[in-house]
C-alpha positions as CSV (number, residue, x, y, z in Angstrom):
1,X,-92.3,-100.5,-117.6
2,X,-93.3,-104.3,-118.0
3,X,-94.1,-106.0,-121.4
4,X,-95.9,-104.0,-123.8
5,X,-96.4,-103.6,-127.4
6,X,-96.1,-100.3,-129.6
7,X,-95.6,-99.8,-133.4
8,X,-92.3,-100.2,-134.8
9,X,-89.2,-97.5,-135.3
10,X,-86.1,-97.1,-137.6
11,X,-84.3,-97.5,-134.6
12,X,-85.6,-101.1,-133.8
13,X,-84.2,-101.9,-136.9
14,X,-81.0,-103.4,-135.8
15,X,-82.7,-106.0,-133.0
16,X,-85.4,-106.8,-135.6
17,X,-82.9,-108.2,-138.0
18,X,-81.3,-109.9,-135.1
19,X,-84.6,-111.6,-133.6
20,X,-85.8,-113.0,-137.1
21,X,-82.4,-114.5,-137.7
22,X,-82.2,-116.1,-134.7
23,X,-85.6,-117.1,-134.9
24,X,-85.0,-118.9,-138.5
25,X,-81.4,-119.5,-138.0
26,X,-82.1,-123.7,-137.9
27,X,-84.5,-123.7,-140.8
28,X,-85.5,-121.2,-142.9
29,X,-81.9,-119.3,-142.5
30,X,-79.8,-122.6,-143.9
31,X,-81.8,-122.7,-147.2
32,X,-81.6,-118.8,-147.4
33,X,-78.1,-117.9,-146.5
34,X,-76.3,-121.3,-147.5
35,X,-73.1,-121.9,-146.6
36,X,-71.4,-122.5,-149.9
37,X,-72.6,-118.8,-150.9
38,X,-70.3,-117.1,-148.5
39,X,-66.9,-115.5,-150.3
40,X,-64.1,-118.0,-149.4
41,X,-62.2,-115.4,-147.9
42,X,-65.1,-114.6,-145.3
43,X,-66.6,-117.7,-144.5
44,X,-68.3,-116.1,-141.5
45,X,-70.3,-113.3,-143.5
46,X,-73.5,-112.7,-142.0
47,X,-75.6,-110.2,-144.2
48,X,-78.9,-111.9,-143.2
49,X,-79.7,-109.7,-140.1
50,X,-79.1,-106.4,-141.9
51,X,-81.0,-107.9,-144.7
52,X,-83.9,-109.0,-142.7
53,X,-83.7,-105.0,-140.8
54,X,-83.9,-103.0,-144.3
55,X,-86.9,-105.8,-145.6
56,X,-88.7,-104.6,-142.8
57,X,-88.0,-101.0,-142.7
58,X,-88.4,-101.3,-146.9
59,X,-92.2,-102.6,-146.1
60,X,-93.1,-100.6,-142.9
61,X,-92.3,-97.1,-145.6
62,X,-94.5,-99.0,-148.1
63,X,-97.3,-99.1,-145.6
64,X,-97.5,-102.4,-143.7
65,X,-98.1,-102.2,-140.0
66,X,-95.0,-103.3,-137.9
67,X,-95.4,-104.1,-134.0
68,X,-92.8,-104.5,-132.0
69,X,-92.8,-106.2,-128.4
70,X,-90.6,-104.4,-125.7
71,X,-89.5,-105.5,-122.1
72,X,-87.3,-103.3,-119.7
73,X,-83.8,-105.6,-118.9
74,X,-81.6,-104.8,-117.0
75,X,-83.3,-100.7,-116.5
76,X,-83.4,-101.0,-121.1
77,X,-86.1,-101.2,-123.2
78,X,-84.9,-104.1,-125.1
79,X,-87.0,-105.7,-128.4
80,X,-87.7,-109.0,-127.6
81,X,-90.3,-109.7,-130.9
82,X,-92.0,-108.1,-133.4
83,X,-94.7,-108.9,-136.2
84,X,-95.1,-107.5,-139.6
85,X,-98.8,-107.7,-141.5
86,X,-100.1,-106.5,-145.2
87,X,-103.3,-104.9,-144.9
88,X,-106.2,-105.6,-147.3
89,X,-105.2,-104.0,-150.8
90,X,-107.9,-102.0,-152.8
91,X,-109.1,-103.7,-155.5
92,X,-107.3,-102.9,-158.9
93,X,-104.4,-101.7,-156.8
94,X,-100.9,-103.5,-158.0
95,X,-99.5,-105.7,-155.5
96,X,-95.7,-105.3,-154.8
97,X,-93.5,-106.5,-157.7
98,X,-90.8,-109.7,-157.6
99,X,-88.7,-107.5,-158.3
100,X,-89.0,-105.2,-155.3
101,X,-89.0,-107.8,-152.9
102,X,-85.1,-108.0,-154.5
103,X,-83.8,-104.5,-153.5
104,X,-80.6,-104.3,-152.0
105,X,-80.1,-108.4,-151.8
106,X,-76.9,-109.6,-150.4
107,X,-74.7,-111.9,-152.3
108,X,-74.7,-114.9,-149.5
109,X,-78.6,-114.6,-150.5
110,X,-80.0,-117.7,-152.4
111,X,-82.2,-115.4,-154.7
112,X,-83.6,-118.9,-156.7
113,X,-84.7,-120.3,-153.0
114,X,-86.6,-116.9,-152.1
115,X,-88.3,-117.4,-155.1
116,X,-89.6,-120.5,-154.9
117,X,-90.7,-119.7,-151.1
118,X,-92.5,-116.8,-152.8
119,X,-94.1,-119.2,-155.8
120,X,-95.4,-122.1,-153.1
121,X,-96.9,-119.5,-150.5
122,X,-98.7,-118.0,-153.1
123,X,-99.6,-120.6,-155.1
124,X,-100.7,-122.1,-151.6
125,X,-103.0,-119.1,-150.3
126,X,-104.8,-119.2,-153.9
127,X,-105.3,-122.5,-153.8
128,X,-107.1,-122.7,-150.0
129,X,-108.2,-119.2,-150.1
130,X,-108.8,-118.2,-153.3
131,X,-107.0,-115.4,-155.8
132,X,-108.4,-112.2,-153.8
133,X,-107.3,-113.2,-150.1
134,X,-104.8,-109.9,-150.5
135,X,-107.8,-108.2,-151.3
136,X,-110.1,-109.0,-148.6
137,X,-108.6,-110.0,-145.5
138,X,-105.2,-109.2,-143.3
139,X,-101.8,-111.2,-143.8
140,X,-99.3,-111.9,-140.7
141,X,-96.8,-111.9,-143.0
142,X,-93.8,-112.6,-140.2
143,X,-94.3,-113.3,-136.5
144,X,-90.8,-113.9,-134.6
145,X,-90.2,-114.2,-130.6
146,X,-86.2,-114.0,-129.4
147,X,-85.8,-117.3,-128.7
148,X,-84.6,-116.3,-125.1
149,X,-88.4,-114.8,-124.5
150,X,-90.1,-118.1,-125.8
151,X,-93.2,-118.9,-123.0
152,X,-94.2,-115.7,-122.2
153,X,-97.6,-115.0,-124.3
154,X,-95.5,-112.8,-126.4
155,X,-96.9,-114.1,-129.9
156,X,-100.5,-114.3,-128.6
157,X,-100.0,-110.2,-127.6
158,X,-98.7,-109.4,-131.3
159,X,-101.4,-111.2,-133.4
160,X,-104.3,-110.2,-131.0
161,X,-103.1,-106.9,-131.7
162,X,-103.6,-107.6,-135.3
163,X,-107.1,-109.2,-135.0
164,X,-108.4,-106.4,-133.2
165,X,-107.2,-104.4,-136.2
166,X,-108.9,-106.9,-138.4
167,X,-112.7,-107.1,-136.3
168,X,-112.4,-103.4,-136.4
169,X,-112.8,-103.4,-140.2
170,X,-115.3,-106.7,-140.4
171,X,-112.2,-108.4,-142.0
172,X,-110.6,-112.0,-141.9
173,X,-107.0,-112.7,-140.8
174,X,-104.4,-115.2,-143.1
175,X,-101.4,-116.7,-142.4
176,X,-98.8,-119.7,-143.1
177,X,-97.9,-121.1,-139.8
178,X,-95.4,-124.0,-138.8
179,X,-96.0,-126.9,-137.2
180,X,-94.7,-125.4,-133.9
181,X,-96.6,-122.3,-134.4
182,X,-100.1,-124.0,-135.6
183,X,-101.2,-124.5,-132.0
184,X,-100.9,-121.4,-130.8
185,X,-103.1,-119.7,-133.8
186,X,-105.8,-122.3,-133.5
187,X,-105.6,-121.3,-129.1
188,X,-106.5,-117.6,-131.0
189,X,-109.6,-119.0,-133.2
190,X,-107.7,-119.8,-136.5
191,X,-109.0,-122.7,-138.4
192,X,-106.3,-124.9,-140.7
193,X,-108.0,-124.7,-144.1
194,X,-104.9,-127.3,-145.5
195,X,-101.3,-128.5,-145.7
196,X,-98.4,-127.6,-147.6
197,X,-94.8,-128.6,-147.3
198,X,-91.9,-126.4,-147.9
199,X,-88.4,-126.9,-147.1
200,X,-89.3,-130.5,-147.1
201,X,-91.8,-129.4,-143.4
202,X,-95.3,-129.3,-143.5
203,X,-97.1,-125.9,-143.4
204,X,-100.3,-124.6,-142.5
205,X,-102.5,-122.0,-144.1
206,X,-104.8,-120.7,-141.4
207,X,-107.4,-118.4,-141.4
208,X,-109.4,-116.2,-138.5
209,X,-112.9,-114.3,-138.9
210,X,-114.4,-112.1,-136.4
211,X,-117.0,-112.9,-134.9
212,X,-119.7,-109.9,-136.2
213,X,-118.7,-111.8,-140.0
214,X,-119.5,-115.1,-139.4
Protein backbone atom coordinates (compact mmCIF):
# COMPACT_ATOMS: atom_id res chain seq x y z
CA UNK A 1 0.00 0.00 0.00
CA UNK A 2 1.78 3.47 -0.69
CA UNK A 3 1.74 6.49 1.64
CA UNK A 4 -1.45 7.04 3.39
CA UNK A 5 -2.83 8.57 6.40
CA UNK A 6 -5.34 6.91 9.05
CA UNK A 7 -6.13 7.91 12.69
CA UNK A 8 -3.87 6.88 15.26
CA UNK A 9 -3.61 3.44 17.58
CA UNK A 10 -2.22 2.34 21.02
CA UNK A 11 -0.04 0.36 19.01
CA UNK A 12 1.62 3.33 17.13
CA UNK A 13 2.57 4.43 20.42
CA UNK A 14 5.98 3.24 20.55
CA UNK A 15 7.20 4.93 16.88
CA UNK A 16 5.26 8.06 17.90
CA UNK A 17 7.42 8.63 20.84
CA UNK A 18 10.40 7.77 18.67
CA UNK A 19 9.52 10.18 15.65
CA UNK A 20 8.90 13.29 18.03
CA UNK A 21 12.21 12.70 19.74
CA UNK A 22 14.03 12.54 16.83
CA UNK A 23 12.27 15.21 15.39
CA UNK A 24 13.14 17.66 18.53
CA UNK A 25 16.21 15.82 19.63
CA UNK A 26 18.59 19.23 18.44
CA UNK A 27 16.27 21.83 19.99
CA UNK A 28 13.48 21.41 21.80
CA UNK A 29 14.76 17.83 23.33
CA UNK A 30 18.14 19.60 24.99
CA UNK A 31 16.15 22.22 27.03
CA UNK A 32 13.55 19.32 27.90
CA UNK A 33 15.62 16.39 28.82
CA UNK A 34 18.92 18.17 29.86
CA UNK A 35 21.80 16.40 30.34
CA UNK A 36 22.74 17.33 33.96
CA UNK A 37 19.11 15.74 34.96
CA UNK A 38 20.17 12.24 34.08
CA UNK A 39 21.07 9.87 37.40
CA UNK A 40 24.90 9.73 37.44
CA UNK A 41 24.74 6.23 37.38
CA UNK A 42 22.74 6.15 33.97
CA UNK A 43 23.99 8.97 32.04
CA UNK A 44 22.34 7.44 28.93
CA UNK A 45 18.66 7.42 30.31
CA UNK A 46 16.31 8.18 27.69
CA UNK A 47 12.63 8.50 29.13
CA UNK A 48 11.69 11.20 26.51
CA UNK A 49 10.34 8.75 23.84
CA UNK A 50 8.11 6.86 26.25
CA UNK A 51 7.19 10.09 27.68
CA UNK A 52 6.36 11.69 24.43
CA UNK A 53 4.14 7.92 23.57
CA UNK A 54 1.91 8.14 26.81
CA UNK A 55 1.45 12.30 26.23
CA UNK A 56 -0.09 11.31 23.19
CA UNK A 57 -2.01 8.34 24.03
CA UNK A 58 -2.99 10.46 27.54
CA UNK A 59 -4.59 13.26 24.85
CA UNK A 60 -5.90 10.96 22.00
CA UNK A 61 -8.25 9.09 25.37
CA UNK A 62 -9.06 12.81 26.26
CA UNK A 63 -10.45 13.36 22.88
CA UNK A 64 -7.91 15.12 20.51
CA UNK A 65 -7.66 13.78 17.04
CA UNK A 66 -4.30 11.90 16.34
CA UNK A 67 -3.27 11.07 12.52
CA UNK A 68 -0.67 9.06 11.84
CA UNK A 69 1.22 8.79 8.39
CA UNK A 70 2.13 5.13 7.26
CA UNK A 71 4.41 3.88 4.40
CA UNK A 72 5.05 0.05 3.60
CA UNK A 73 9.21 -0.66 4.02
CA UNK A 74 10.58 -3.25 3.38
CA UNK A 75 6.70 -5.41 2.95
CA UNK A 76 5.87 -3.28 6.94
CA UNK A 77 3.67 -0.74 7.52
CA UNK A 78 6.04 1.52 9.27
CA UNK A 79 5.02 5.17 10.95
CA UNK A 80 6.91 7.56 9.45
CA UNK A 81 4.84 10.90 11.05
CA UNK A 82 2.01 11.77 12.84
CA UNK A 83 0.06 15.03 14.05
CA UNK A 84 -1.94 15.69 17.06
CA UNK A 85 -4.75 18.64 17.12
CA UNK A 86 -7.23 20.09 20.03
CA UNK A 87 -10.58 20.66 18.65
CA UNK A 88 -12.70 23.77 19.42
CA UNK A 89 -13.77 23.53 23.17
CA UNK A 90 -17.45 24.41 24.16
CA UNK A 91 -17.72 27.36 25.70
CA UNK A 92 -17.71 27.24 29.64
CA UNK A 93 -16.06 23.91 29.21
CA UNK A 94 -12.59 23.72 31.56
CA UNK A 95 -9.67 23.46 29.55
CA UNK A 96 -7.08 20.75 30.66
CA UNK A 97 -5.29 21.56 33.97
CA UNK A 98 -1.21 22.23 34.49
CA UNK A 99 -1.41 19.77 36.41
CA UNK A 100 -2.55 17.11 33.97
CA UNK A 101 -0.25 18.00 31.45
CA UNK A 102 2.31 16.53 34.51
CA UNK A 103 1.00 12.98 34.79
CA UNK A 104 3.46 10.38 34.87
CA UNK A 105 6.64 12.94 34.20
CA UNK A 106 9.97 11.38 34.21
CA UNK A 107 12.68 12.61 36.43
CA UNK A 108 15.37 13.57 33.41
CA UNK A 109 12.15 15.93 32.64
CA UNK A 110 12.85 19.74 33.17
CA UNK A 111 9.30 20.27 34.74
CA UNK A 112 10.22 24.38 35.24
CA UNK A 113 11.22 24.44 31.30
CA UNK A 114 7.73 22.75 30.20
CA UNK A 115 6.23 25.34 32.08
CA UNK A 116 7.49 28.20 30.80
CA UNK A 117 6.98 26.64 27.04
CA UNK A 118 3.42 26.33 28.31
CA UNK A 119 3.26 30.12 29.84
CA UNK A 120 4.95 31.88 26.45
CA UNK A 121 2.59 29.75 23.84
CA UNK A 122 -0.21 30.79 25.62
CA UNK A 123 0.48 34.03 26.60
CA UNK A 124 1.53 34.20 22.76
CA UNK A 125 -1.87 32.85 21.17
CA UNK A 126 -3.83 35.46 23.48
CA UNK A 127 -1.94 38.04 22.62
CA UNK A 128 -2.21 37.61 18.47
CA UNK A 129 -5.48 35.78 18.71
CA UNK A 130 -7.22 36.69 21.39
CA UNK A 131 -8.34 34.77 24.89
CA UNK A 132 -11.09 32.40 23.06
CA UNK A 133 -8.86 31.02 20.07
CA UNK A 134 -9.42 27.40 22.06
CA UNK A 135 -12.83 28.14 21.78
CA UNK A 136 -13.34 28.94 18.23
CA UNK A 137 -10.94 27.54 15.97
CA UNK A 138 -8.70 24.13 15.69
CA UNK A 139 -5.00 23.81 17.27
CA UNK A 140 -2.10 21.65 15.49
CA UNK A 141 -0.85 21.16 18.65
CA UNK A 142 2.32 18.84 17.28
CA UNK A 143 3.22 18.06 13.69
CA UNK A 144 6.53 15.76 13.46
CA UNK A 145 8.04 13.94 10.12
CA UNK A 146 10.98 11.09 10.81
CA UNK A 147 13.67 12.93 9.83
CA UNK A 148 14.59 10.07 7.34
CA UNK A 149 11.04 10.84 5.36
CA UNK A 150 11.78 14.71 5.20
CA UNK A 151 10.72 15.90 1.29
CA UNK A 152 8.03 13.86 0.63
CA UNK A 153 4.73 16.04 1.17
CA UNK A 154 4.24 14.21 4.29
CA UNK A 155 3.38 17.33 6.58
CA UNK A 156 1.29 19.05 3.81
CA UNK A 157 -0.89 15.39 3.84
CA UNK A 158 -1.36 15.61 7.84
CA UNK A 159 -2.45 19.32 8.22
CA UNK A 160 -4.62 19.20 4.99
CA UNK A 161 -6.22 16.53 6.71
CA UNK A 162 -6.88 18.74 9.59
CA UNK A 163 -8.16 21.76 7.55
CA UNK A 164 -10.65 19.71 5.79
CA UNK A 165 -11.84 18.87 9.36
CA UNK A 166 -11.80 22.53 10.12
CA UNK A 167 -13.82 23.96 6.61
CA UNK A 168 -16.19 21.19 7.44
CA UNK A 169 -17.21 22.99 10.59
CA UNK A 170 -16.74 26.82 9.14
CA UNK A 171 -13.79 26.98 11.62
CA UNK A 172 -10.23 28.62 11.62
CA UNK A 173 -6.96 26.59 12.04
CA UNK A 174 -3.93 27.87 14.87
CA UNK A 175 -0.66 26.92 15.26
CA UNK A 176 2.96 27.93 16.51
CA UNK A 177 5.35 27.09 13.75
CA UNK A 178 9.24 27.34 13.42
CA UNK A 179 11.20 29.03 11.26
CA UNK A 180 11.77 25.91 9.13
CA UNK A 181 8.16 24.95 9.35
CA UNK A 182 6.68 28.65 8.58
CA UNK A 183 6.99 28.16 4.82
CA UNK A 184 5.30 25.22 4.38
CA UNK A 185 1.98 26.48 6.41
CA UNK A 186 1.94 29.73 4.50
CA UNK A 187 2.38 27.13 0.93
CA UNK A 188 -1.16 25.76 2.79
CA UNK A 189 -2.94 29.40 3.21
CA UNK A 190 -1.76 30.32 6.75
CA UNK A 191 -1.05 33.87 7.39
CA UNK A 192 1.83 34.89 10.26
CA UNK A 193 -0.27 37.13 12.51
CA UNK A 194 3.39 37.81 14.62
CA UNK A 195 6.70 36.64 16.19
CA UNK A 196 7.74 35.19 19.29
CA UNK A 197 10.96 33.77 20.42
CA UNK A 198 11.40 30.80 22.58
CA UNK A 199 14.35 28.86 23.31
CA UNK A 200 16.11 31.95 22.34
CA UNK A 201 14.47 31.00 18.16
CA UNK A 202 11.89 32.95 16.73
CA UNK A 203 8.36 31.50 16.49
CA UNK A 204 5.43 32.02 14.52
CA UNK A 205 1.75 32.11 15.38
CA UNK A 206 -0.14 31.33 12.16
CA UNK A 207 -3.51 31.16 11.49
CA UNK A 208 -5.80 29.54 8.45
CA UNK A 209 -9.65 30.26 7.56
CA UNK A 210 -11.66 28.54 5.07
CA UNK A 211 -12.61 29.97 2.48
CA UNK A 212 -16.78 29.87 3.03
CA UNK A 213 -15.64 32.18 6.48
CA UNK A 214 -13.80 34.79 5.02
Amino acid sequence: MPLHIRPAVKSDMAAVGRIATDAFKDTLSTVLFPAHLRPADQPDLDEEPAWRAARTWRRMSEGMPTMVAVDTIDGHETVVAFAQWDKPHVAGTTLPTKESEKDGDPITLDKTALDAIYVIMDAETERLIGPTAHNDLWYLLILTVDPRHHRRGIGKMLVRWGLDQAAAEKKGVFLSASAAGKPMYQSLGFRDLGTFEMLGLPHYTMLWEPENKK
